[in-house]
C-alpha positions as CSV (number, residue, x, y, z in Angstrom):
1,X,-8.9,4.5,-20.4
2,X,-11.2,1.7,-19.8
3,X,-9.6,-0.6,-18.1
4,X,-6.8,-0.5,-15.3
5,X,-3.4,-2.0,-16.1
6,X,-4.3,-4.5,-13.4
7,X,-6.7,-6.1,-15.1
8,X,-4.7,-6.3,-18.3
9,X,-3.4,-9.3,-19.2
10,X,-1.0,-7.9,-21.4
11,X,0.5,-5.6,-18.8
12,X,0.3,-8.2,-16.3
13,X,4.4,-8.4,-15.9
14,X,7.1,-8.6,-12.9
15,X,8.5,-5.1,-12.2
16,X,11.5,-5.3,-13.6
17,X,9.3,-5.3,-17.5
18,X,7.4,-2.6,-16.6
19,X,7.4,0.4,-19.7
20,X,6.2,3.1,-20.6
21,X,2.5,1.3,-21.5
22,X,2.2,0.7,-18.0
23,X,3.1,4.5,-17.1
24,X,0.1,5.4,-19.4
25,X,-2.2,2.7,-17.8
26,X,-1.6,3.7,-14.1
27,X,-2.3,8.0,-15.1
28,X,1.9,8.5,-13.9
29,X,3.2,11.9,-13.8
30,X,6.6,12.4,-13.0
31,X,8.3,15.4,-11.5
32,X,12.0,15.4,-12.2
33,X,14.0,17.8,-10.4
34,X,11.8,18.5,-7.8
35,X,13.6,20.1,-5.1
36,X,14.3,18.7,-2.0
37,X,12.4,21.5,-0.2
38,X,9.0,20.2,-1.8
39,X,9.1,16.9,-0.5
40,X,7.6,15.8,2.9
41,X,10.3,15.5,4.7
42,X,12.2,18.9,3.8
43,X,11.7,20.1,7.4
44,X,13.4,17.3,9.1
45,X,17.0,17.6,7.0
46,X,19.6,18.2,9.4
47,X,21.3,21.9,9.2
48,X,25.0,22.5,9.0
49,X,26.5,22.2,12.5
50,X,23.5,20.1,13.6
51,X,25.3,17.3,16.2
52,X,22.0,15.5,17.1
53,X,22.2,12.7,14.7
54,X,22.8,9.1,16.4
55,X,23.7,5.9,14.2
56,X,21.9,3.2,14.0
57,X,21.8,0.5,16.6
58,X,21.6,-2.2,15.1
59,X,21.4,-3.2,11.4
60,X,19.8,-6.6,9.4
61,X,22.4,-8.6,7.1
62,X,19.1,-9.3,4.6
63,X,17.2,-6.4,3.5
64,X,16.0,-7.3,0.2
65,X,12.6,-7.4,0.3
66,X,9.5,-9.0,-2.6
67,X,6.3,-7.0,-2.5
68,X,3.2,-8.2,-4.6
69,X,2.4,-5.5,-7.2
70,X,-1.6,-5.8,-7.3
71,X,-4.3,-7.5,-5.7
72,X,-4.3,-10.6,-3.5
73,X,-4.9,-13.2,-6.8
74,X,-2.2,-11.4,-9.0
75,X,0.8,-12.1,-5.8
76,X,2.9,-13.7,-8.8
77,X,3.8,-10.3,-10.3
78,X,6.3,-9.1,-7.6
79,X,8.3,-6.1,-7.4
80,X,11.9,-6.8,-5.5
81,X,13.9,-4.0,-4.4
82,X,17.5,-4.3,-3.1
83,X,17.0,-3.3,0.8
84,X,14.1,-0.9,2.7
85,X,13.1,0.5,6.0
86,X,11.0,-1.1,7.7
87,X,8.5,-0.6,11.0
88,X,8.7,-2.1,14.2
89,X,5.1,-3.1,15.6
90,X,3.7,-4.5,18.6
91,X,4.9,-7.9,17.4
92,X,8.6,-7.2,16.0
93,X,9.8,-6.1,12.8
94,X,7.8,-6.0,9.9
95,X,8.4,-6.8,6.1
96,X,6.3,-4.2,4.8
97,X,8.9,-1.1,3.6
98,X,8.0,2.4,3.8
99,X,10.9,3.0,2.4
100,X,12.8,0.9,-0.5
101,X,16.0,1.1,-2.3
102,X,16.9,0.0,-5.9
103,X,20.8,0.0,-7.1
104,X,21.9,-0.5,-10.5
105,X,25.0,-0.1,-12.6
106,X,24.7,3.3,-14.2
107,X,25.5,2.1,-17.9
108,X,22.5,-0.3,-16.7
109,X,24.5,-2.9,-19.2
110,X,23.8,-1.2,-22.5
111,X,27.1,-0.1,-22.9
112,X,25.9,4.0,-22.7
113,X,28.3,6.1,-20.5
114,X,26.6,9.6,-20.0
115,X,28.9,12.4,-19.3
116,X,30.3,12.5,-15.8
117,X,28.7,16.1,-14.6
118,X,25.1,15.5,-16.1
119,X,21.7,13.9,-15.2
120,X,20.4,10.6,-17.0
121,X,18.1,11.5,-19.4
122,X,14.6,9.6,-18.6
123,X,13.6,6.5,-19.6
124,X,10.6,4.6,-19.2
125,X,11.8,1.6,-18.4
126,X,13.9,2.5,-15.4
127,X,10.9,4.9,-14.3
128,X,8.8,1.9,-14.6
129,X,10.4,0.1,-11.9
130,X,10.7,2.8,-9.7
131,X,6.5,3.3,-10.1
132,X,6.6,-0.9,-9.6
133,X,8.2,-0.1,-6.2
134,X,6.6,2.5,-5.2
135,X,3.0,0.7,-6.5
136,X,3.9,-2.6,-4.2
137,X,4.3,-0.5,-1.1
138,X,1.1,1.2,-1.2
139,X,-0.7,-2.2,-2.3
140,X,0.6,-3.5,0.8
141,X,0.3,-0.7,2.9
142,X,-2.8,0.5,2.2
143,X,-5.3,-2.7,2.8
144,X,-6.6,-4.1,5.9
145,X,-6.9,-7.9,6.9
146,X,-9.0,-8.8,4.1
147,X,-7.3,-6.9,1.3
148,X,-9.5,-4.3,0.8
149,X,-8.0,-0.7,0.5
150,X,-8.7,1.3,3.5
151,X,-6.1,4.1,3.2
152,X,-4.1,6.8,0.5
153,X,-0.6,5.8,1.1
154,X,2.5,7.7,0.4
155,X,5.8,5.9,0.0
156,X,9.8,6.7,-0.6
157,X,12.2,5.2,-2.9
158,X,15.9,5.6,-2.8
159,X,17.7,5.1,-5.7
160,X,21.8,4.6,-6.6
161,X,22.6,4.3,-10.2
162,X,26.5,3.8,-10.1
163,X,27.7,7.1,-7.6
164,X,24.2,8.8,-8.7
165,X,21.5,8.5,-5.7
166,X,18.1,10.1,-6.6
167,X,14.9,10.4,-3.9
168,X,11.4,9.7,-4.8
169,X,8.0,10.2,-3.2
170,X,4.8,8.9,-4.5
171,X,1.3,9.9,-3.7
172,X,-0.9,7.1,-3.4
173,X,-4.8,8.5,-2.3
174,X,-7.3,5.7,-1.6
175,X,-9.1,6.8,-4.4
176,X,-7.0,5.9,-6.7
177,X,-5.9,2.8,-5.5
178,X,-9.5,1.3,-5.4
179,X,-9.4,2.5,-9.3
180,X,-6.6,0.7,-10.1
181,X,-8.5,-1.9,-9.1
182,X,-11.5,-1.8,-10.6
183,X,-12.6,-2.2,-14.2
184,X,-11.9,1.9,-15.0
185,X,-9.9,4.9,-13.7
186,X,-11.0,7.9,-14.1
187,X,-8.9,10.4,-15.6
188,X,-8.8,12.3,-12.9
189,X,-7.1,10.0,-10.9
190,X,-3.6,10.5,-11.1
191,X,-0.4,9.6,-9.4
192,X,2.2,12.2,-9.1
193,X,5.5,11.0,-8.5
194,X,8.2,13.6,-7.2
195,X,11.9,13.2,-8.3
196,X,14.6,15.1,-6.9
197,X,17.6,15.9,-8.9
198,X,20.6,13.2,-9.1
199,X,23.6,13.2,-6.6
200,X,27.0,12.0,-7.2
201,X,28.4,11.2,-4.2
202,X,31.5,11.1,-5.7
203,X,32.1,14.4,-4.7
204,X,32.1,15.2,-1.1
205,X,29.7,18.5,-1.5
206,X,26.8,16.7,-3.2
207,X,27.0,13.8,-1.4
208,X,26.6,15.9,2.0
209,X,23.2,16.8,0.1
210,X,22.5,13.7,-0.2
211,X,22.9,12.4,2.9
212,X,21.0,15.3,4.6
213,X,18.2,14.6,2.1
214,X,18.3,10.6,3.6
215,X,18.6,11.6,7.1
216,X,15.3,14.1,6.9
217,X,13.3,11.2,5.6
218,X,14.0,9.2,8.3
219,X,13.7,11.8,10.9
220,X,10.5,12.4,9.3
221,X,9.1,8.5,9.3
222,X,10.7,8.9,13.1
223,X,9.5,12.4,14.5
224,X,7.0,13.8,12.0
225,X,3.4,13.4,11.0
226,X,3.5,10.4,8.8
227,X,1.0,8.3,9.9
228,X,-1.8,6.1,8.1
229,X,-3.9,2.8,8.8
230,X,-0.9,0.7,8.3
231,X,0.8,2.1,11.2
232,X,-2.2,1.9,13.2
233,X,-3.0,-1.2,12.9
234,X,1.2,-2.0,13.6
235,X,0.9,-0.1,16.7
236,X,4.4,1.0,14.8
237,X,6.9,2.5,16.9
């Protein structure tokens, strides 16, 4: 391609319009299925019998949260997801996510019921979002003071369409975040994005997997090696 879908006028839309064109633009591959034991985190589920988890301490009655999806002049296109996790710096709590969730109905109001034991088939304009998402973290995450990109970024989504919750990771390197940018991206530059596999927590067995799967991610944000110049510059604890 020649030019990023940044600097398209024609792609220039909120999140919630984003298709398959802007898959294309931004060099998206998806990985559906991905098992839960290939994602970052996969170390840090909890094991059968493991008694170590604590709630939470406190919780926040607002956790919507607007990210801008591009650069600084382009803050009108905003991707809005329907809660997050966010840091706690040296000056309070953040509104930058690490980790976002989006919740829809799971006929998403066309009036299609799949069948109760199988996965959604794909479509592009529910992946779009999810890439919108993911995409306004790491433009927010990933720039210093000034707005320029000084880090990769790698960011989370949770999911719940209906009783269905699905985890993403995307893989943001700095690299291609300064070609997004700029007038080309190289074809080289891609942006993988790992799906795992629905779960209906309808039924108690998968929705034990699922909550394992949650509480991994955030004993990995917690206790594992994530760190980039965003939490640096928090002093994020």
């Amino acid at each position: 391609m020649r030019r990023s879908s940044m600097n398209l006028k024609c792609l220039q839309k909120p999140a919630s319009e984003w298709s398959e064109k802007h898959l294309r633009s931004l060099h998206v591959t998806r990985r559906d299925g991905t098992p839960l034991e290939d994602f970052d985190f996969a170390r840090y589920m909890p094991e059968d019998g493991d008694h170590g988890m604590i709630a939470p301490s406190q919780c926040k009655d607002r956790l919507a949260t607007e990210l801008k999806v591009g650069t600084r002049d382009s803050g009108h296109h905003l991707a809005r997801n329907d809660g997050c996790v966010v840091l706690r710096g040296r000056d309070g709590i953040e509104a930058v996510p690490i980790i976002s969730f989006e919740a829809k109905k799971r006929d998403l109001g066309n009036r299609v019921h799949y069948p109760e034991h199988s996965q959604e088939p794909y479509r592009a304009d529910i992946f779009g979002q999810e890439v919108a998402l993911l995409y306004g973290q790491a433009c927010a995450c990933s720039v210093d003071g000034t707005g320029d990109v000084v880090t990769g970024h790698t960011g989370w989504l949770i999911t719940m369409h209906g009783t269905r919750l699905r985890l993403l990771q995307g893989d943001f390197s700095r690299a291609y975040l300064c070609g997004v940018r700029s007038k080309t991206l190289a074809r080289t530059q891609l942006l993988v994005v790992k799906r795992s596999d629905e779960f209906n927590v309808k039924y108690p067995d998968r929705r034990v997997e699922a909550l394992k799967a949650v509480m991994g991610l955030l004993r990995f944000i917690k206790l594992g090696t994530y760190r980039n110049a965003y939490l640096e510059r928090l002093g994020a604890r």
